[in-house]
C-alpha positions as CSV (number, residue, x, y, z in Angstrom):
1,X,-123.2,165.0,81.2
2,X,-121.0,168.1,79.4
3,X,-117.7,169.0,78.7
4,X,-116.3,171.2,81.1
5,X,-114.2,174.4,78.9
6,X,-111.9,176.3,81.6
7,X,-110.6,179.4,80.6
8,X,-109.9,183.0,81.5
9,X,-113.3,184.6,82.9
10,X,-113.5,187.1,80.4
11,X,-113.4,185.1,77.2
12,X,-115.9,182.8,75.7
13,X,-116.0,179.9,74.4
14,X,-114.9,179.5,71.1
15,X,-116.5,178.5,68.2
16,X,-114.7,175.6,66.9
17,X,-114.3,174.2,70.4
18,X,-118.3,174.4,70.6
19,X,-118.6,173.1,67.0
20,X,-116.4,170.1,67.6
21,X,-118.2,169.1,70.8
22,X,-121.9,169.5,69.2
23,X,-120.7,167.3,66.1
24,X,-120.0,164.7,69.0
25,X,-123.0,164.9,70.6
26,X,-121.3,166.3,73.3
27,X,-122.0,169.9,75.6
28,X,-120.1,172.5,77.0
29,X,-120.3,173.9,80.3
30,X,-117.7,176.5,80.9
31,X,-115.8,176.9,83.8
32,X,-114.2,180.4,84.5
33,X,-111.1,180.3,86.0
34,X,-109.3,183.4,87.4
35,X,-106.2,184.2,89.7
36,X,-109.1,184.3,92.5
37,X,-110.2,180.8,91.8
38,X,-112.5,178.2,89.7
39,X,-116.6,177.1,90.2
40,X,-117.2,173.8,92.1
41,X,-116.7,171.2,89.4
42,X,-118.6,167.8,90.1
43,X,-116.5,165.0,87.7
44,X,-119.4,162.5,88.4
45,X,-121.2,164.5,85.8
46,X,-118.5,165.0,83.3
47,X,-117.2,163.3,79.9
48,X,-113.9,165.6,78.8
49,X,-111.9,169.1,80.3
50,X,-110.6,171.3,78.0
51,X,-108.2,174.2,79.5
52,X,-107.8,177.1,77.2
53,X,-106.0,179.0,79.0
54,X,-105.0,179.3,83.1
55,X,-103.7,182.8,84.7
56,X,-100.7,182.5,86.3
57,X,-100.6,180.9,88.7
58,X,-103.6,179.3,88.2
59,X,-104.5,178.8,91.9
60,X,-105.3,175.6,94.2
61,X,-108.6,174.9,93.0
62,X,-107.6,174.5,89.1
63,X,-105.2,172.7,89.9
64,X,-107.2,170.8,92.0
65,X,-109.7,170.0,89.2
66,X,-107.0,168.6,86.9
67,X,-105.2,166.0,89.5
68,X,-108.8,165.1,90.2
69,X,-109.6,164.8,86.4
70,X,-106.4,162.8,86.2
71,X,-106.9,160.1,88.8
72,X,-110.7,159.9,87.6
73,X,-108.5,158.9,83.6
74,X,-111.5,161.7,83.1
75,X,-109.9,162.6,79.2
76,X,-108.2,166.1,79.5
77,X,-106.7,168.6,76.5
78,X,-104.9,171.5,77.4
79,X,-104.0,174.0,75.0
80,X,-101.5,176.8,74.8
81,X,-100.9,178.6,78.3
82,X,-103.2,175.8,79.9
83,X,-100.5,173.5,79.4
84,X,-99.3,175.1,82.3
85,X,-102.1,174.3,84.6
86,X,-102.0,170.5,83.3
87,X,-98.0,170.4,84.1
88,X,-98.3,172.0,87.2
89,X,-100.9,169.6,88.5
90,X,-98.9,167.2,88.5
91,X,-95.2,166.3,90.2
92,X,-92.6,168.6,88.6
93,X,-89.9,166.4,86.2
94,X,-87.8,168.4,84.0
95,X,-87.8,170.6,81.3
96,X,-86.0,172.9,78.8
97,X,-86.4,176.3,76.9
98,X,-87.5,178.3,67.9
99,X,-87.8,176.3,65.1
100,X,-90.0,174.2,63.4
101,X,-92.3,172.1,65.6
102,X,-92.0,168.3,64.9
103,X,-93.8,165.3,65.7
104,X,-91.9,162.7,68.0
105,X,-92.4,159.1,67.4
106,X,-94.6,158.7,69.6
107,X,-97.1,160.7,68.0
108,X,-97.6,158.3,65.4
109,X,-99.1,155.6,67.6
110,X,-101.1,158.1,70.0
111,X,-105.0,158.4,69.3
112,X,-105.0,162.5,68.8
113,X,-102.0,163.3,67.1
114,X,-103.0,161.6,63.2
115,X,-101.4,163.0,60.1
116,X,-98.7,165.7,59.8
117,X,-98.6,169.2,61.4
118,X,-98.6,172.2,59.7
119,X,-95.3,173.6,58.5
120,X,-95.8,177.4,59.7
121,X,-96.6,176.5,63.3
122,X,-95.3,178.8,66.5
123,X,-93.6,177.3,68.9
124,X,-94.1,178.3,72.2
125,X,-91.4,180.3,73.6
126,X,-91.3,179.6,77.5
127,X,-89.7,176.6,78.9
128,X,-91.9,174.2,81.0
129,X,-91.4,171.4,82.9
130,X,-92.8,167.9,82.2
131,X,-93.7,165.8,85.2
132,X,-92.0,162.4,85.5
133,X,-93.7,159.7,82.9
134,X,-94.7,162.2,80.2
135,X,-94.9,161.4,76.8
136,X,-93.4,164.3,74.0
137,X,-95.5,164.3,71.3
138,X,-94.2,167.3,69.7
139,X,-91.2,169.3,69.6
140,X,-89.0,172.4,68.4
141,X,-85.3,173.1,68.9
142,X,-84.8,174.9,71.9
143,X,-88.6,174.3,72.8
144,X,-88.9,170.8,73.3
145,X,-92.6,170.0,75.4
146,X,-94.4,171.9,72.5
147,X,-97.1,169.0,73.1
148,X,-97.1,165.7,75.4
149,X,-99.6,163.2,77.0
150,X,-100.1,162.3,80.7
151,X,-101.1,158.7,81.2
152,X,-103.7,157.6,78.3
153,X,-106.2,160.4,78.9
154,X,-104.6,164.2,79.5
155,X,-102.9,165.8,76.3
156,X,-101.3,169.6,76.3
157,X,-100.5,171.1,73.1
158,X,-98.6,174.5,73.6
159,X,-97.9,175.8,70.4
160,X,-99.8,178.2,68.2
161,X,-102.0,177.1,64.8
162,X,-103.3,179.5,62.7
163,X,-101.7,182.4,63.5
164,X,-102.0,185.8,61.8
165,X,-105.4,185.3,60.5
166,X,-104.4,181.7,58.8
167,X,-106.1,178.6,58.3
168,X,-106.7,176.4,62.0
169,X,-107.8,173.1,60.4
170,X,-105.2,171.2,62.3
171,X,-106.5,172.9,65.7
172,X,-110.3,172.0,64.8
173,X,-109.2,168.4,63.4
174,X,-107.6,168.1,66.8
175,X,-110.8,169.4,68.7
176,X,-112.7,166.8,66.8
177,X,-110.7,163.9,67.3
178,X,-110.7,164.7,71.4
179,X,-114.5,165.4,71.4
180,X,-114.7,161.8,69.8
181,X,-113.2,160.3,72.1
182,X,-114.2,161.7,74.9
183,X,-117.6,160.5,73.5
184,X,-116.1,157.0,72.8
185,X,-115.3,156.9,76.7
186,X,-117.7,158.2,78.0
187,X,-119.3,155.2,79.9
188,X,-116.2,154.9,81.3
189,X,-115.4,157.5,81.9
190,X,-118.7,158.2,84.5
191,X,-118.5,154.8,86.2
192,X,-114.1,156.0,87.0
193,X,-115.3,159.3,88.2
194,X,-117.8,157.7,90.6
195,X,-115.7,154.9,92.1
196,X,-112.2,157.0,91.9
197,X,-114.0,159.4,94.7
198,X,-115.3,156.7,96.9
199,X,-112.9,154.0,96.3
200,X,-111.1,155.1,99.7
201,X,-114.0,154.7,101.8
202,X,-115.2,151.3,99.8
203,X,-113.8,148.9,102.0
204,X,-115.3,150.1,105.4
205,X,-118.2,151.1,104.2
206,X,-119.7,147.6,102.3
207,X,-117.4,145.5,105.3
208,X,-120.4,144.5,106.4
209,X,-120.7,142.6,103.0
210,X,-117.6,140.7,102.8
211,X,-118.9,137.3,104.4
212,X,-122.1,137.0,101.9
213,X,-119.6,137.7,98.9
214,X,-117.1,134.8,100.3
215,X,-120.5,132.6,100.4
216,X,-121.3,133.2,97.2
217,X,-117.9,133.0,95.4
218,X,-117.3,129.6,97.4
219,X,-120.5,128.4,95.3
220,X,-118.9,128.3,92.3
221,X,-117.0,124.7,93.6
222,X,-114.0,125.5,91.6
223,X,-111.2,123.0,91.6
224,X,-107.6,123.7,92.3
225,X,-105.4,125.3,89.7
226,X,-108.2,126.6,88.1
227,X,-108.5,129.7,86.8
228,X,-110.6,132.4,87.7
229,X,-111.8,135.7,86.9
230,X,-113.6,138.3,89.5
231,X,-115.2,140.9,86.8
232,X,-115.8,144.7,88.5
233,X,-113.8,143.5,91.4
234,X,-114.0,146.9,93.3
235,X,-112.2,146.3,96.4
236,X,-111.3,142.8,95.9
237,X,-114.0,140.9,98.5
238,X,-114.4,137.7,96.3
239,X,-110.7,137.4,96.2
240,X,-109.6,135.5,99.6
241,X,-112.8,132.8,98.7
242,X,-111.6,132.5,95.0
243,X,-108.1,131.7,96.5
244,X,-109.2,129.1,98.9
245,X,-111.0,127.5,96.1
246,X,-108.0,127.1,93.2
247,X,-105.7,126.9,95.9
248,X,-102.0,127.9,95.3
249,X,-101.4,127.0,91.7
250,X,-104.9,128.3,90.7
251,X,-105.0,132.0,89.2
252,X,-106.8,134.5,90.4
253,X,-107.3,137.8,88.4
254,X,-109.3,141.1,90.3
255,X,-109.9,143.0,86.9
256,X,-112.1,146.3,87.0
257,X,-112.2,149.8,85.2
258,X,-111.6,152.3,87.6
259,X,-107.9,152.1,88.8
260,X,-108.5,153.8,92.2
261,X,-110.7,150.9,92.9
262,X,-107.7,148.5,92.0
263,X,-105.3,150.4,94.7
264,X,-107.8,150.2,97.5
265,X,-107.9,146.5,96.6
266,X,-104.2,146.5,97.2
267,X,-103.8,148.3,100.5
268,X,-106.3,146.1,101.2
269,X,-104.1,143.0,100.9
270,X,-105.4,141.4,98.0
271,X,-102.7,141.4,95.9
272,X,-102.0,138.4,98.4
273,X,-104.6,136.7,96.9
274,X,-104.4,137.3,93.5
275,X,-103.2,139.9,90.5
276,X,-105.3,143.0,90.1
277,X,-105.5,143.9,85.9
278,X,-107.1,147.8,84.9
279,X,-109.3,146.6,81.8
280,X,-112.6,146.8,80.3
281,X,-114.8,143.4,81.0
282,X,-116.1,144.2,77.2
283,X,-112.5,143.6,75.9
284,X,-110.8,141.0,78.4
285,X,-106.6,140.8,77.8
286,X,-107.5,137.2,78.7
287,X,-106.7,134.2,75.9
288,X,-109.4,132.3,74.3
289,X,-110.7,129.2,76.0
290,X,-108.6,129.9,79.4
291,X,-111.1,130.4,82.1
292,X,-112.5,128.4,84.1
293,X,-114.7,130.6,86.6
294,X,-115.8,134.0,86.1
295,X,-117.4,135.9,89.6
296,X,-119.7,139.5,88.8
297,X,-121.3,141.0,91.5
298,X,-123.3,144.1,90.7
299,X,-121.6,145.1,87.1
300,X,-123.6,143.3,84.4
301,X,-126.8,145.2,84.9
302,X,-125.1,148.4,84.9
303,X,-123.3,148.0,81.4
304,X,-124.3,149.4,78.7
305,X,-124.1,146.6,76.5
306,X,-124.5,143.2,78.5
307,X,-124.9,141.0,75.8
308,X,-121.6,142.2,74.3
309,X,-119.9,141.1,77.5
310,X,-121.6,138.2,78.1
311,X,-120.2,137.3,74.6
312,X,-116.8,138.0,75.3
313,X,-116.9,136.6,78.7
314,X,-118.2,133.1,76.9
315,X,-115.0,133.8,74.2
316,X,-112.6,133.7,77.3
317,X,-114.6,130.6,79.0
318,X,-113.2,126.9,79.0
319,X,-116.0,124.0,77.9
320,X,-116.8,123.6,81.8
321,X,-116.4,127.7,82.9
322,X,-119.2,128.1,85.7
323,X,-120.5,132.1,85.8
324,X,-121.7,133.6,88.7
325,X,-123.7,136.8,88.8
326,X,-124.5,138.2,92.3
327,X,-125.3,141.2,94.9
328,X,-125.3,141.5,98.1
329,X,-129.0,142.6,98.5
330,X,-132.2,141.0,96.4
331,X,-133.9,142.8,93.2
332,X,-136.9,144.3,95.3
333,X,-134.5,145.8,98.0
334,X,-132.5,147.1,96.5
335,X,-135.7,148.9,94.0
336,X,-137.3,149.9,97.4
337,X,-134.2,151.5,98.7
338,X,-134.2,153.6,95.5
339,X,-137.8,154.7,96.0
340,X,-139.2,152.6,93.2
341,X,-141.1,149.3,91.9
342,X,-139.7,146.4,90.4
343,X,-138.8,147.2,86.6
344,X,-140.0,144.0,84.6
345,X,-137.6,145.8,81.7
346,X,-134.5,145.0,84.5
347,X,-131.7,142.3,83.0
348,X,-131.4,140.4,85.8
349,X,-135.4,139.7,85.7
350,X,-135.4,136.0,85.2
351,X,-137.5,136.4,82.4
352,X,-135.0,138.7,80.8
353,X,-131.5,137.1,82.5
354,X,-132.4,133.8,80.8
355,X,-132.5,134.2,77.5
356,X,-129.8,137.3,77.1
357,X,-127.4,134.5,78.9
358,X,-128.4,131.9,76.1
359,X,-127.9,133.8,73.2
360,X,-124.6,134.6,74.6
361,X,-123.1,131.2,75.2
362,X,-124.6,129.8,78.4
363,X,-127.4,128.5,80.4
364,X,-128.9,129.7,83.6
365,X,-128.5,126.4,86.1
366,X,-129.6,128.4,89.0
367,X,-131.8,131.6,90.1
368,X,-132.2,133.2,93.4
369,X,-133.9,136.4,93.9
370,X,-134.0,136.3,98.2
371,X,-134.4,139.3,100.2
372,X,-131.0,139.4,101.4
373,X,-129.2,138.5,97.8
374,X,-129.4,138.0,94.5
375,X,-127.4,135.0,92.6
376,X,-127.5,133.4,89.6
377,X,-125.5,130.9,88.7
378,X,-125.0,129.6,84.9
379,X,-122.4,127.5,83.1
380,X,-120.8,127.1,79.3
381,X,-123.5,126.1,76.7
382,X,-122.0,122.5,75.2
């Protein structure tokens, strides 16, 4: 995992760019981009972009790698004339073309932008238009996009810090706050750019799948109007059999962290069945005591922190919440198909499963490791 640094080809990386990133833990791999073009970039193995700079124009295949970062929510900051490679990858809104540069409102509440600028900033001079849904952070009269945030993870900051041999410690506070988060989101931010590339070619793919996931979800013996969550949802297959079980004034929420996933789910018709939520499972929007079945297939063992979410899965479960955990193959096939034996370190072990659900809040009522699947059912510790 690194930090992809785009910039001109003949310039290095700079120091306090490096400095911030190593402070997070975090490494750079630059990316020289020229009027000819820009290196492959792979986002399955990247935490943060940061564009320097871009020639103008910057080309297809920078611009490219930013609308790829952005669907990914792969975190992005773009400073001075890279701002113009962030814009421009995007839909074109509207913009307008020296004084000093001021902090909107909006600044105040956004994650990057803490504590007052400078007051002997540059603003920068050209005008530049903002695609629709930007947020101004910053402004100057006559400038006005001097800095701005796309969705919740791309930021461009166009004007100049430092200048004439002066002081950058806004710049490198700025540098470190975005390597920090980037570091923050980093779990998330791999598991978006794996699913946000495949998430078109999900559905056909695992459709083979489908009927074992309605099998399994129709286990949990939910009653109508119940409510029900389907954790990682991907694609939405659990959805119809969740449906048919709460019948139509049950609830049925698809809730999973990569958005492209949620968007197949919807072309795929199962908004029909139920709302689809972007959130992490770790920190559910979902009220206390609310829930009364909560469907996982293949997401527990691949957090970084299971007993975390089994914990705040039990926090959102009602006294009689049933929990089902399942995949679509066993433990030992899917090992095999990965060229390797059974890990007796692996969560959903029975031996390990069992007591990480107890500690969290519940008890395992059943346990099936088969061939063809892997299910285990548990319910709400009294």
């Amino acid at each position: 995992m690194a930090v992809v640094v785009v910039q001109q080809a003949s310039a290095g990386v700079p120091a306090a760019v490096s400095a911030a990133l190593g402070a997070a833990g975090l490494t750079t791999r630059p990316a020289p981009l020229d009027a000819g073009g820009l290196p492959p970039v792979d986002l399955g193995g990247v935490e943060g972009l940061i564009i320097l700079s871009a020639p103008h124009p910057a080309g297809a295949a920078g611009s490219a790698l930013v609308r790829d970062a952005l669907a990914a929510q792969v975190p992005v900051l773009a400073l001075g004339s890279g701002t113009e490679l962030l814009a421009a990858a995007t839909a074109p809104g509207s913009g307008s073309t020296g004084a000093a540069v001021e902090l909107t409102p909006a600044a105040s509440v956004d994650p990057l932008f803490a504590g007052p600028l400078p007051t002997d900033l540059r603003p920068h001079p050209a005008p530049l238009s903002l695609p629709p849904g930007a947020v101004v952070l910053a402004t100057a009269q006559g400038h006005p996009a001097q800095a701005f945030r796309l969705g919740s993870s791309a930021w461009g900051v166009r004007f100049a810090a430092g200048h004439d041999g002066k002081d950058d410690t806004w710049t490198e506070q700025l540098l470190s706050r975005f390597a920090s988060l980037m570091a923050t989101r980093a779990e998330h931010t791999a598991t978006r750019a794996f699913f946000t590339r495949r998430a078109d070619a999900w559905e056909e793919r695992f459709a083979h799948q489908t009927p074992a996931y309605e099998a399994a979800a129709l286990r949990m013996q939910l009653r109508p109007g119940a409510t029900v969550l389907d954790l990682g949802c991907g694609t939405g297959r659990a959805m119809p059999a969740l449906r048919e079980q709460v019948g139509a004034h049950g609830r049925v929420l698809g809730i999973d962290v990569t958005p492209a996933m949620l968007t197949a789910a919807a072309r795929h018709g199962r908004t029909r069945h139920g709302h689809l939520l972007a959130a992490d499972c770790t920190r559910l929007p979902v009220p206390h005591r609310s829930v009364h079945g909560i469907f996982s297939a293949g997401l527990l063992d691949h957090l970084t922190d299971p007993r975390t979410a089994l914990t705040e899965w039990a926090r959102v479960a009602m006294s009689d919440c049933v929990l089902l955990l399942f995949h679509p193959s066993g433990r030992a096939e899917r090992a095999a198909r990965h060229g390797r034996p059974l890990d007796p370190a692996d969560l959903l072990a029975e031996h390990n499963l069992r007591p990480a659900l107890e500690a969290t809040g519940w008890n395992l009522d059943e346990y099936e490791d088969a061939p063809g699947h892997f299910l285990a059912h548990a319910t709400l510790a009294e």
